[in-house]
ZAMARGU-4260 file (C-alpha; in steps of 0.2 Angstrom, whole numbers, plus 5000, padded with zeros to 4 digits):
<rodrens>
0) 5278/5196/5114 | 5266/5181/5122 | 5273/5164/5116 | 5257/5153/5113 | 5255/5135/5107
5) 5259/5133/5087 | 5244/5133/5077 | 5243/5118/5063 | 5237/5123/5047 | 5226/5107/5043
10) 5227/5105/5023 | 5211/5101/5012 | 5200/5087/5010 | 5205/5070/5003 | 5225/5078/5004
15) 5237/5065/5005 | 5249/5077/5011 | 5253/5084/5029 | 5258/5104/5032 | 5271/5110/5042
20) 5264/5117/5056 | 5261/5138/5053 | 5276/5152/5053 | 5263/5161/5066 | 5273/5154/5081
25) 5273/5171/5091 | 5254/5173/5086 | 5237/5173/5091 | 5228/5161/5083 | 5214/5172/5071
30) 5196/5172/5072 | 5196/5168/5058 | 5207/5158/5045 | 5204/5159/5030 | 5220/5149/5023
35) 5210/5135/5019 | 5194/5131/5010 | 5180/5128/5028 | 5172/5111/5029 | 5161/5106/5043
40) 5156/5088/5050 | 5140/5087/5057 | 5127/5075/5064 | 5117/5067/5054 | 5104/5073/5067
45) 5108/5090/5058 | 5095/5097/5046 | 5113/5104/5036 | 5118/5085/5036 | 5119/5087/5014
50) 5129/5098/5016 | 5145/5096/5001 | 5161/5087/5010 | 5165/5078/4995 | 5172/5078/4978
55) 5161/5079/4963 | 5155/5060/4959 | 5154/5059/4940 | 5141/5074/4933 | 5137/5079/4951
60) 5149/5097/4955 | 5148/5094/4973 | 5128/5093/4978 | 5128/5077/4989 | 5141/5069/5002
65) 5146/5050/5000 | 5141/5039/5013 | 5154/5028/5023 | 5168/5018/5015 | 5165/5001/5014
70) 5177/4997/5023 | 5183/4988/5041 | 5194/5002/5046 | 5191/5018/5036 | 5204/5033/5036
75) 5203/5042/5052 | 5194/5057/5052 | 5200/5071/5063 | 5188/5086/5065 | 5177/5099/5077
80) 5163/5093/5086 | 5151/5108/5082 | 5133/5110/5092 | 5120/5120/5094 | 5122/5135/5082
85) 5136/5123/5073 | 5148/5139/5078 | 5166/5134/5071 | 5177/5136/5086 | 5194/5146/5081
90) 5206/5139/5072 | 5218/5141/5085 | 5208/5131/5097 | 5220/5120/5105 | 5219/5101/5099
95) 5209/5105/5082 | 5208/5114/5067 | 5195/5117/5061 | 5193/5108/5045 | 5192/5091/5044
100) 5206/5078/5035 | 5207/5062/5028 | 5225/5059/5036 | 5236/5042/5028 | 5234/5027/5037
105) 5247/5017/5047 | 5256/5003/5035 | 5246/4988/5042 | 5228/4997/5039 | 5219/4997/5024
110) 5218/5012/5011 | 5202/5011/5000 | 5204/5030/4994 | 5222/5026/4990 | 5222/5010/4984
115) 5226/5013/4968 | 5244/5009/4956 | 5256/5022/4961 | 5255/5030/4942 | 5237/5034/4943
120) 5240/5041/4963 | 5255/5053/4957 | 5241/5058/4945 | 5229/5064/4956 | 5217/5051/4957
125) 5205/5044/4971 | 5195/5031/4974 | 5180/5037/4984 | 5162/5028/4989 | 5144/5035/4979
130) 5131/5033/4992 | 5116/5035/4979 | 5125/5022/4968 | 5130/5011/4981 | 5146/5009/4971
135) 5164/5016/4970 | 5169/5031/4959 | 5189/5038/4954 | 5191/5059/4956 | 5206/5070/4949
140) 5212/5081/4964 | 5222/5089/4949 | 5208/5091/4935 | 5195/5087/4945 | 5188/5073/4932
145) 5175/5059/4938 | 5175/5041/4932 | 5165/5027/4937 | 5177/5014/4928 | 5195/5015/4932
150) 5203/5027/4925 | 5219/5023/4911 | 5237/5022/4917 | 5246/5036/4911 | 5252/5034/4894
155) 5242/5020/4891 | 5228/5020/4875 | 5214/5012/4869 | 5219/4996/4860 | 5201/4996/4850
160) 5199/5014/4843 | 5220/5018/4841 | 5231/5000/4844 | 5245/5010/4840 | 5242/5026/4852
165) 5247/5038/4837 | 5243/5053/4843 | 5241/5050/4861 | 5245/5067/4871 | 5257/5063/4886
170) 5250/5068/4905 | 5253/5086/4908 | 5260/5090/4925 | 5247/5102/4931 | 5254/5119/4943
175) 5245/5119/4958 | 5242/5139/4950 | 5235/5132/4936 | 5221/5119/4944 | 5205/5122/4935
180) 5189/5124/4945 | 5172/5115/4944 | 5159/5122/4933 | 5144/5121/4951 | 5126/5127/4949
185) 5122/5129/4970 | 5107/5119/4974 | 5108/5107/4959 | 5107/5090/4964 | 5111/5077/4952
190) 5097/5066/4941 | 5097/5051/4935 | 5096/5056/4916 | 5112/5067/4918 | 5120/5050/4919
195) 5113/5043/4904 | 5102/5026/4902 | 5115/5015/4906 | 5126/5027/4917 | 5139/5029/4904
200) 5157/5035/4916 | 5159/5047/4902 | 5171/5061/4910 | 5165/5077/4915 | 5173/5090/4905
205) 5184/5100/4914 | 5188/5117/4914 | 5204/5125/4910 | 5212/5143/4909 | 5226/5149/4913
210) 5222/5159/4926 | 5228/5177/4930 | 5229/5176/4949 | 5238/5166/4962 | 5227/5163/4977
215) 5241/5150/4984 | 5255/5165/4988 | 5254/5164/5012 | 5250/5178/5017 | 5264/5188/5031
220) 5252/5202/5035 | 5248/5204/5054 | 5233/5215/5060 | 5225/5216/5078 | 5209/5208/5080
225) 5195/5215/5071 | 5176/5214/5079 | 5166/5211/5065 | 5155/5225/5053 | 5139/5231/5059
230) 5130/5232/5042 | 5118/5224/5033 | 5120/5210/5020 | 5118/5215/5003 | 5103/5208/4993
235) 5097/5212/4975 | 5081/5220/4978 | 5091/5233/4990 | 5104/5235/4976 | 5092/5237/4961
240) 5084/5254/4971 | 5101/5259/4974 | 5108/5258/4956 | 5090/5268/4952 | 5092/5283/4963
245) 5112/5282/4958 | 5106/5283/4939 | 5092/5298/4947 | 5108/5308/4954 | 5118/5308/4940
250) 5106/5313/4928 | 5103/5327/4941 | 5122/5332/4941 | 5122/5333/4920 | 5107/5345/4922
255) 5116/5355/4936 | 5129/5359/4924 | 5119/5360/4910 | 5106/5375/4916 | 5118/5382/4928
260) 5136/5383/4919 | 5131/5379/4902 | 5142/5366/4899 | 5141/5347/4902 | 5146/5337/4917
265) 5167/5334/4918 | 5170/5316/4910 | 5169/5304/4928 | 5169/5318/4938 | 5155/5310/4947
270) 5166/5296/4952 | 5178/5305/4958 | 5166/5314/4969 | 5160/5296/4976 | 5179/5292/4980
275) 5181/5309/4985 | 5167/5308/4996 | 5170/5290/5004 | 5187/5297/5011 | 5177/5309/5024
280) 5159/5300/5025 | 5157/5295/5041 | 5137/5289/5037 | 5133/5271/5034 | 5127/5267/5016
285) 5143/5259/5007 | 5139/5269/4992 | 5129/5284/4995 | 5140/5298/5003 | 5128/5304/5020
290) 5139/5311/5035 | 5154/5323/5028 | 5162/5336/5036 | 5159/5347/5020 | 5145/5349/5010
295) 5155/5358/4994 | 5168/5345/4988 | 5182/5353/4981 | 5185/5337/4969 | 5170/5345/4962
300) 5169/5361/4961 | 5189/5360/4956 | 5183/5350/4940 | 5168/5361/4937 | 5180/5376/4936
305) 5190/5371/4926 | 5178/5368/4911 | 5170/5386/4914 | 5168/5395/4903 | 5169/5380/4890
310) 5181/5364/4889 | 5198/5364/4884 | 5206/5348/4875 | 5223/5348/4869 | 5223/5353/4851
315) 5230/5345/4837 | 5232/5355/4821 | 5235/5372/4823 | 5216/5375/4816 | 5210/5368/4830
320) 5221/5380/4843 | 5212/5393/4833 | 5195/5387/4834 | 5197/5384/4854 | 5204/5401/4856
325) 5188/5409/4848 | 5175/5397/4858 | 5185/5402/4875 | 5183/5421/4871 | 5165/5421/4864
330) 5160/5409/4882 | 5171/5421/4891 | 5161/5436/4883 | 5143/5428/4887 | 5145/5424/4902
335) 5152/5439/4911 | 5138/5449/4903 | 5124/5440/4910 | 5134/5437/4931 | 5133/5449/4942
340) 5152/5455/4946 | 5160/5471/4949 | 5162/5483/4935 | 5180/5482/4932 | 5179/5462/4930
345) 5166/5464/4916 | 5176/5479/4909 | 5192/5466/4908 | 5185/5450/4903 | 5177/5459/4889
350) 5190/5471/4885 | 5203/5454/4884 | 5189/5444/4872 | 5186/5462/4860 | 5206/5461/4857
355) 5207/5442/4854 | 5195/5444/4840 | 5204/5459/4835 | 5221/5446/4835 | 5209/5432/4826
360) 5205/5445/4812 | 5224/5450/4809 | 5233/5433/4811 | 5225/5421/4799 | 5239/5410/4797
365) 5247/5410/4814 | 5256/5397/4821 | 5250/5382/4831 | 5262/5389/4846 | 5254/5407/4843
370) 5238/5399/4845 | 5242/5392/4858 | 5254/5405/4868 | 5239/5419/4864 | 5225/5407/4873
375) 5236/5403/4887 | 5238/5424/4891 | 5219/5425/4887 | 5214/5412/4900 | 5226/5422/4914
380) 5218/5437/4911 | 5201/5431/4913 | 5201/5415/4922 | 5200/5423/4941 | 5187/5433/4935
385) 5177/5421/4928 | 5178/5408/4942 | 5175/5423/4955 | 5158/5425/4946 | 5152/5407/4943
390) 5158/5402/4962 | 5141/5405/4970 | 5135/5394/4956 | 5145/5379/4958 | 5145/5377/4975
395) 5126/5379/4974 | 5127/5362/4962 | 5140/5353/4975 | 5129/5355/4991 | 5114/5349/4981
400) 5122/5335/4975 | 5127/5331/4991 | 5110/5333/4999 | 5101/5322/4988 | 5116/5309/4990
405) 5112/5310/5007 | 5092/5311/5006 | 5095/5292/4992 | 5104/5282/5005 | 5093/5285/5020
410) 5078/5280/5008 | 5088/5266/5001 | 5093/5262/5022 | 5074/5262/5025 | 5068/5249/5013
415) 5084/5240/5018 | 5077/5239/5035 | 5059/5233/5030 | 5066/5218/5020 | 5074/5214/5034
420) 5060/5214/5047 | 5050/5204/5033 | 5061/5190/5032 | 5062/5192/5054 | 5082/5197/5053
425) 5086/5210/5067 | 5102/5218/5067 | 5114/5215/5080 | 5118/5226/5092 | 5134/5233/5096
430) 5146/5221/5097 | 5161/5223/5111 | 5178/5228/5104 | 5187/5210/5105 | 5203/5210/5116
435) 5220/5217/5106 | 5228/5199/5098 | 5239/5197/5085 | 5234/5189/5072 | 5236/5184/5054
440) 5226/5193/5041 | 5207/5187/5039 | 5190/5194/5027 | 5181/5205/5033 | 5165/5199/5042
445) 5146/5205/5042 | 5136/5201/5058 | 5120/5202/5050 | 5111/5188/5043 | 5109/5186/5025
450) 5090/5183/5018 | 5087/5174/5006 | 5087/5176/4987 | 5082/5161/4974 | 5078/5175/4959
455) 5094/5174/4954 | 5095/5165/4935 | 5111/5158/4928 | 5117/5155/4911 | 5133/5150/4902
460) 5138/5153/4885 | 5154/5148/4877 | 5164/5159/4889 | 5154/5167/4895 | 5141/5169/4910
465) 5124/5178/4914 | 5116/5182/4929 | 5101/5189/4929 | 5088/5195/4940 | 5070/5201/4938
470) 5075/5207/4919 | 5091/5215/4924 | 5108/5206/4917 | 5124/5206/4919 | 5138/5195/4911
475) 5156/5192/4915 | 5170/5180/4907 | 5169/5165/4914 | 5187/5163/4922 | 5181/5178/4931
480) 5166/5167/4935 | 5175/5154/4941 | 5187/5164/4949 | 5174/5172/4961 | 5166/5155/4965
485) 5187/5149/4971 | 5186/5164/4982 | 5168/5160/4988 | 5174/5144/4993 | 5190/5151/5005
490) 5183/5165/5012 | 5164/5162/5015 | 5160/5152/5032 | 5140/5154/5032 | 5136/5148/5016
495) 5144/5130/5014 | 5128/5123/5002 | 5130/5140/4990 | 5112/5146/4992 | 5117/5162/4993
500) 5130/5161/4978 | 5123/5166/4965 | 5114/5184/4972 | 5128/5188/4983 | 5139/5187/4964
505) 5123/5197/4958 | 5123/5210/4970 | 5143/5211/4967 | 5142/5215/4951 | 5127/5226/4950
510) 5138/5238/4963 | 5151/5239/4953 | 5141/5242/4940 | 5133/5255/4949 | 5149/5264/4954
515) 5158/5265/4935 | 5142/5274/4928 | 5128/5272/4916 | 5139/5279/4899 | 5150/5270/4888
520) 5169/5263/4895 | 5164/5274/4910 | 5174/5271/4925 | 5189/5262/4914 | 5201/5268/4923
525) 5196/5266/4941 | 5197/5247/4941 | 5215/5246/4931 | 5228/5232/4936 | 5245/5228/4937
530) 5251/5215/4925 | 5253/5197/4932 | 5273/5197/4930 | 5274/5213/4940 | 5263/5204/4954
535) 5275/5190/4951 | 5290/5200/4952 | 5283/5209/4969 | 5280/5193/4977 | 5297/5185/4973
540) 5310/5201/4975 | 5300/5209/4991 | 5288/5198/4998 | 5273/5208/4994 | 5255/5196/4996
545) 5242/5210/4997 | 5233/5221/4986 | 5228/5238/4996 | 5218/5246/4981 | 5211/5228/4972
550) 5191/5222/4969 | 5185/5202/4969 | 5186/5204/4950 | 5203/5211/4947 | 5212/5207/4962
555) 5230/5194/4960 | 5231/5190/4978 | 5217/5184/4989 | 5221/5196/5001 | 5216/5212/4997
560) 5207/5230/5003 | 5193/5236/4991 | 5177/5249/4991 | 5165/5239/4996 | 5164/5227/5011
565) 5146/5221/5012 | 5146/5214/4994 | 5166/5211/4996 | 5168/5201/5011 | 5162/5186/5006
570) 5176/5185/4992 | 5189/5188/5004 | 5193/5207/5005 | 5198/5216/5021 | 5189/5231/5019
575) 5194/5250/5014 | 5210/5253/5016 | 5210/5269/5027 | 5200/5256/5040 | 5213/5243/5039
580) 5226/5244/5051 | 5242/5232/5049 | 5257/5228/5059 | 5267/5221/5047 | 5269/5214/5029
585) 5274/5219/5013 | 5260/5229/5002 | 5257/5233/4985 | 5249/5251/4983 | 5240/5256/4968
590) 5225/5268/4970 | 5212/5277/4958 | 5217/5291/4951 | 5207/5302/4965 | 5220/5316/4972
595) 5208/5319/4989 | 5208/5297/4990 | 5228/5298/4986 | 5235/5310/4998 | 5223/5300/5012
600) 5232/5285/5007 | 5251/5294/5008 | 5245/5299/5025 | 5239/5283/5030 | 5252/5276/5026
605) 5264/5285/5033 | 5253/5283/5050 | 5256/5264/5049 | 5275/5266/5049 | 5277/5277/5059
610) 5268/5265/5073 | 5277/5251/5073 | 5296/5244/5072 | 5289/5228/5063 | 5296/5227/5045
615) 5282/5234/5036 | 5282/5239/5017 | 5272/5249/5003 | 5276/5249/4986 | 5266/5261/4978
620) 5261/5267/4961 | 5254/5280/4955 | 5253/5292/4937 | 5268/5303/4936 | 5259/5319/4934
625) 5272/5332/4932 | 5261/5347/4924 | 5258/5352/4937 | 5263/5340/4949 | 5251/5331/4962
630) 5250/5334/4981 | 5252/5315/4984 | 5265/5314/4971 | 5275/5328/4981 | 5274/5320/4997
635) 5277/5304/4994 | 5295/5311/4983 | 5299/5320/5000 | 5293/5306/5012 | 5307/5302/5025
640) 5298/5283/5022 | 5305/5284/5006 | 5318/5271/5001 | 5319/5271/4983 | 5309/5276/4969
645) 5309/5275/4950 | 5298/5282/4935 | 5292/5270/4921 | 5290/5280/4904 | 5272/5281/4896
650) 5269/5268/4881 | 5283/5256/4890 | 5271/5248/4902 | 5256/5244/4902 | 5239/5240/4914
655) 5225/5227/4912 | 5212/5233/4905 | 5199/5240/4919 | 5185/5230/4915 | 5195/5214/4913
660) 5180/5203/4919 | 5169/5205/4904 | 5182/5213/4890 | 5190/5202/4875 | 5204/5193/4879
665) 5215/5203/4867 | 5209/5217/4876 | 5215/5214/4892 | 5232/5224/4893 | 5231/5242/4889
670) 5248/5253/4887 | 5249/5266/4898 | 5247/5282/4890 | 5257/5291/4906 | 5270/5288/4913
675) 5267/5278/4929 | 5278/5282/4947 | 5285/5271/4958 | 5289/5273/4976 | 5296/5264/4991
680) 5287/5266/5006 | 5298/5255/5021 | 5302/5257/5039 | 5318/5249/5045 | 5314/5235/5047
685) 5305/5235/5029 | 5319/5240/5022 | 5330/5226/5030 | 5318/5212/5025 | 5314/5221/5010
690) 5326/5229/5001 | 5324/5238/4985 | 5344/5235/4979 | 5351/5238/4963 | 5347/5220/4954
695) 5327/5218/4963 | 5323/5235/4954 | 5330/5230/4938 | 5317/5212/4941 | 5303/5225/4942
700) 5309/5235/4928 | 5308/5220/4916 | 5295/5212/4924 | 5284/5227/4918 | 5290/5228/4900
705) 5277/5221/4889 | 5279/5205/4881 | 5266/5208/4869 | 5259/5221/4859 | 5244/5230/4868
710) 5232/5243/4862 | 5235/5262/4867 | 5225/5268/4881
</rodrens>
């Protein structure tokens, strides 16, 4: 392996701290790091020069830089000099890093930023220069809190309004996990009047959560190289037509089922199609499925079958087994009266339906198991007879579907390409395939430039928070809020002012939107997540930092894979999993409840370790279907990757809640009503670094109890 230079990790502005120089050693530096937040110095020549490389001044979240300390010798400043384009060289450039830093002067030089009584320092103040004001103002690295006036020592009250300081809460030591974000409208500058007449220093109210992610967790996850995506940006107007021809195809799909089959559409069959889909497309809309090797998806067609000829539920009372049983023998009847099959199919079915009414007749007070043992018999008899006749049908529904899947994302390609030409954006060409480094783990990047978008309303109310756009609105909590802004802000390199925050946050949840569905608590299961003291547990016991199967909104770490990479990137995801490619690391692996998406994932991964002698780990979950049992459930149980596994019992775990962005706080864990399956996936390596002994898995077992009591799923 090529020794290169070490590659110093340069920490944030205003940081009165050094790091350690990075663990990469043996690495090439990335293209990209996204391990700290990017900040550019330019010229003041530059038409950018307002861009935010300050704390907020008091009522101002970031809008204007401060001008030059006051000072005879100010901090030094170590930073890139970028030109022309203002390209930010890599950060494993030798001599720089990247991002610029306040560093602690010698013992002789004066400190204006840190001339301040040790008390208020350990607290997190600063003492920074307002250019507009022309005078010095005091910033919280902690809370991030403004003050024009100095603020109080620690402890200390107001001798006016309480001489005696009853009452008086003590300073809280603030985790670094815990640190609040800034409440930032993009493009806001601040106004005199938000000061008040007399430019009152009243504080800026912070605010505070406690925050169900860890963005701080290094990441130890090493990829090749990546070029970056050849797709366009995403942009509201482009995500509106497609959510319109989305809603266009699954109203198509109900009436496919309803005219051809007589019954309605499988309950989020439809999204499991799309993930079904997405495992074989080949095309390029990040949605619409356009380039498959099949046209008839047998996700599809298995879930249409099985609800021919009319649904079955598990029954409760014994009246309802009865009830079933004449609905399946009356649909059974019907329908092979009016197909076209052989004789002796129709002579069978209909034989089988005349002798269950027969029974029906005769057996008024049967037992709930008669009931059921009697429709279990009728349903073997007749079933292959049945689907042998509705086949034709159903595939006939899959390969229209998928035709007019196809047919909505070149439309929706098409008008992408004319907004583009109208705001005179052309597309790259393709990009060379950059030389095989090693490197640590970045986003995923878009080539393509993004146009520009200023529709985009925003509103906040208690907590929570509206964005809307040309009459379409979508609202989210506002940790949630804040928590996408946080990842904005580490893994977004094109957009230092936030211009583009707000509709790229839009268009974020507006596909999302798009792929739960239009009905009520559709897609509630497709977005479920660990509990935070599992992802805690993980992270302590086997060094997992990365999400494989995770979204911007329910993601722990900030290192992730999800669906969606155009709308993703920009919040930090690596793309879809069966494109990522890792050398080594330690994963955590919990897909959507798609068989076709996870048996592609058991083969992927399998792939993965099989390629390389680097410690590399997967610890995977998934629903411990036993009746009957999964194909990915079976060949993960006989995996010769396998190095442990363990079942957690339904109604002893639980999930968060699959739309945790926007749902009640007392709603955001959800028991599991199955039980969930735990498996091991290591090389030797992995399983020497990483262990699953004896005492770790006991860790995870309690870390997965639940602490409180949650609704049922």
């Amino acid at each position: 392996m090529a020794e290169v230079d070490d590659v110093k990790h340069i920490t944030s502005d205003y940081s009165d701290q050094k790091e350690s120089q990075s663990s990469a050693d043996e690495l090439d530096s990335p293209a990209v790091d996204d391990s700290k937040p990017l900040s550019i110095k330019l010229d003041k020549k530059s038409p950018s020069f307002d861009m935010p490389l300050t704390p907020t001044t008091p009522h101002t979240p970031g809008t204007a830089p401060p001008g030059k300390l006051p000072v005879k010798n100010p901090p030094q400043l170590i930073t890139q000099q970028n030109t022309n384009n203002h390209k930010v060289p890599s950060p494993g450039s030798s001599g720089s890093s990247g991002t610029p830093q306040y560093l602690s002067p010698g013992h002789g030089s004066p400190d204006p930023v840190h001339d301040l009584p040790p008390e208020l320092l350990q607290a997190g103040w600063r003492r920074f220069w307002s250019r507009r004001e022309a005078r010095p103002y005091f910033f919280n690295k902690i809370t991030h809190e403004s003050l024009w006036e100095m603020p109080p020592m620690p402890g200390q009250t107001d001798p006016l309004t309480n001489p005696l300081g009853i009452g008086e809460p003590t300073t809280p030591v603030v985790d670094s996990a815990q640190r609040s974000l800034s409440i930032e409208v993009p493009g806001r500058k601040r106004s005199l009047s938000d000061d008040g007449a007399m430019l009152s220093p009243n504080k800026k109210p912070a605010f505070t959560f406690s925050p169900f992610w860890n963005f701080e967790v290094p990441t130890n996850i090493i990829i090749f190289e990546r070029k970056p995506l050849m797709i366009p940006a995403p942009h509201p107007d482009i995500e509106q037509f497609r959510t319109q021809l989305m809603v266009k195809l699954r109203t198509k799909y109900q009436e496919l089922c309803h005219t051809r089959e007589g019954i309605d559409a499988p309950h989020e069959s439809f999204n499991r199609w799309l993930l079904e889909r997405k495992v074989l497309d080949k095309g390029n809309d990040p949605l619409f499925p356009t380039d498959c090797t099949t046209e008839v998806s047998q996700s599809m067609y298995r879930e249409i079958m099985n609800d021919i000829p009319v649904k079955l539920t598990k029954p409760k009372y014994s009246t309802d087994a009865r009830r079933q049983l004449y609905k399946y023998a009356e649909a059974a009847k019907r329908m092979i009266e009016k197909r076209d099959v052989t004789p002796d199919s129709r002579k069978l079915v209909m034989w089988q339906a005349e002798d269950t009414f027969t029974w029906l007749r005769k057996r008024n007070n049967a037992s709930y198991e008669d009931y059921l043992e009697r429709l279990a018999h009728l349903k073997r008899q007749c079933q292959p007879h049945l689907t042998e006749a509705a086949k034709s049908s159903v595939e006939g529904i899959c390969t229209k579907i998928y035709h007019l899947a196809k047919d909505y994302g070149q439309q929706v390609r098409e008008k992408h390409t004319q907004l583009l030409k109208e705001h005179n954006i052309r597309m790259p060409s393709d990009l060379p395939k950059p030389a095989q480094r090693r490197v640590m783990c970045y986003p995923a990047q878009v080539c393509a430039l993004s146009p520009y978008c200023s529709g985009v309303e925003h509103h906040i109310d208690g907590d929570i928070t509206y964005l809307r756009y040309k009459g379409e609105a979508h609202k989210l909590n506002s940790t949630h809020f804040h928590k996408l802004e946080q990842l904005y802000r580490w893994n977004t390199r094109d957009d230092v002012r936030f211009e583009h925050f707000l509709a790229r946050v839009w268009c974020l949840l507006q596909r999302y939107q798009t792929l739960f569905g239009i009905q009520t608590n559709e897609g509630f299961g497709m977005q479920g997540a660990l509990p935070v003291p599992v992802f805690e547990c993980l992270n302590r016991m086997f060094g997992v930092t990365f999400e494989c199967f995770a979204s911007p909104l329910n993601c722990y770490f900030k290192q992730y894979c999800s669906a969606f990479p155009d709308t993703d990137c920009y919040f930090g995801s690596r793309g879809p999993l069966l494109d990522f490619h890792p050398i080594s690391g330690s994963f955590e692996a919990n897909p959507p409840f798609c068989e076709e998406l996870m048996e592609a994932m058991v083969d992927h991964f399998e792939n993965l370790l099989a390629e390389t002698e680097e410690p590399l780990s997967f610890t995977v979950f998934i629903p411990d279907w036993r009746d009957p049992p999964t194909e990915a459930l079976l060949r993960l149980e006989s995996s010769r990757f396998n190095t442990k596994q363990l079942t957690v019992l339904p109604f002893e775990h639980e999930y968060r809640n699959g739309f945790q962005h926007s749902c009640p706080k007392v709603e955001i864990n959800v028991k599991s009503a199955h039980g969930t399956l735990i498996v091991f996936l290591q090389n030797k390596a992995g399983r020497v670094k990483w262990e699953p002994t004896p005492e770790r898995i006991t860790e995870l077992r309690l870390a997965y109890r639940p602490k409180v009591s949650s609704p049922s799923s």
